[in-house]
N, C-alpha and C positions, 0 to 999 in steps of 0.2 A: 357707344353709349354703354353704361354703369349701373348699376343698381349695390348699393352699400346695405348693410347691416351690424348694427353692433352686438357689444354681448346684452343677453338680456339681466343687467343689475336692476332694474326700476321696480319696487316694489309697491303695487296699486292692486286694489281690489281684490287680495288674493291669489296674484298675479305677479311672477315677475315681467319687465317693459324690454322693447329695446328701440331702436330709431329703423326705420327704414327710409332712404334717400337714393336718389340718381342726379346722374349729371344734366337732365330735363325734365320738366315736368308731365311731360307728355310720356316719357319712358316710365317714370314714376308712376303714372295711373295705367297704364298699359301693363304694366309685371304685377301691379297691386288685384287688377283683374285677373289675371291667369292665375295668381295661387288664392284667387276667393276673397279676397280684400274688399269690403262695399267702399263706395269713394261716397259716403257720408263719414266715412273715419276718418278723410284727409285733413290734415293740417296745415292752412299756410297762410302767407299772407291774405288781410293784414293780420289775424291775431298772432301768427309765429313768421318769422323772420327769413324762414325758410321751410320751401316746400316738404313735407314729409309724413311718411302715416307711423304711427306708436303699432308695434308689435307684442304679440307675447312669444314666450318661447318657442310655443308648437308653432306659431304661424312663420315666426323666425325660418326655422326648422325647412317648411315648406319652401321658403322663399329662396332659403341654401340649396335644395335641391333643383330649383329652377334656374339656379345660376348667380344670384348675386351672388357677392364678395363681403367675406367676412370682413369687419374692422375691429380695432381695437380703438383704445378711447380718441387717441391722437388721431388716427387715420381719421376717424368721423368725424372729428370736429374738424378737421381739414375741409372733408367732402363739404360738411355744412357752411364752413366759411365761402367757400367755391360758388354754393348755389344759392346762398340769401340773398333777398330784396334787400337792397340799400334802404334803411328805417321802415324798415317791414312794408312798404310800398311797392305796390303792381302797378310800373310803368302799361302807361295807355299810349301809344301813337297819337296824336293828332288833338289829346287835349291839354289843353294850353293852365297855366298855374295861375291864379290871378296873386297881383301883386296888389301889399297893401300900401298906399302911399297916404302918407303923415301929412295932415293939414295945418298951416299955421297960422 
């Protein structure tokens, strides 16, 4: 298991951004804890398509030192394509879609 990082270009609040991602989510909150991350910051389905918390630089920073892996644009939108929820949906086991059927 992965933990990604891009560069930080995202300019917010005073702030440059960056993505941080892994290849689980469970890896993803698990390394987001060890360099101080609150997992009120996490992002994921349904509002984003895929699991991951917004960085700034210095936290960046931190995360390189714990071991993620830098990326560049492509590499992360790679990782990102890898780990999204198919239409930003969190499959459930065992609950069932209801279907609508057309009356005539």
């Amino acid at each position: 298991m992965a933990v990604y990082v891009d560069d930080p270009i995202w300019r917010w609040a005073g702030h440059k951004w960056c993505h941080m991602l892994a290849d689980s989510e469970d890896e993803l909150h698990r390394f987001a804890a060890i360099i101080g991350i609150h997992r009120l910051l996490y992002q994921g389905p349904p509002k984003t398509s895929a699991p991951h918390y917004d960085l700034t630089g210095l936290e960046r920073t931190r995360a390189l030192r714990a071991g993620a892996i830098a990326c560049n644009r492509e590499e992360i939108v790679a990782v990102f394509r890898r780990v999204k929820v198919a239409n930003g949906k969190v499959h459930r086991p065992g609950v069932q879609k209801l279907r609508l059927v057309e009356r005539v």
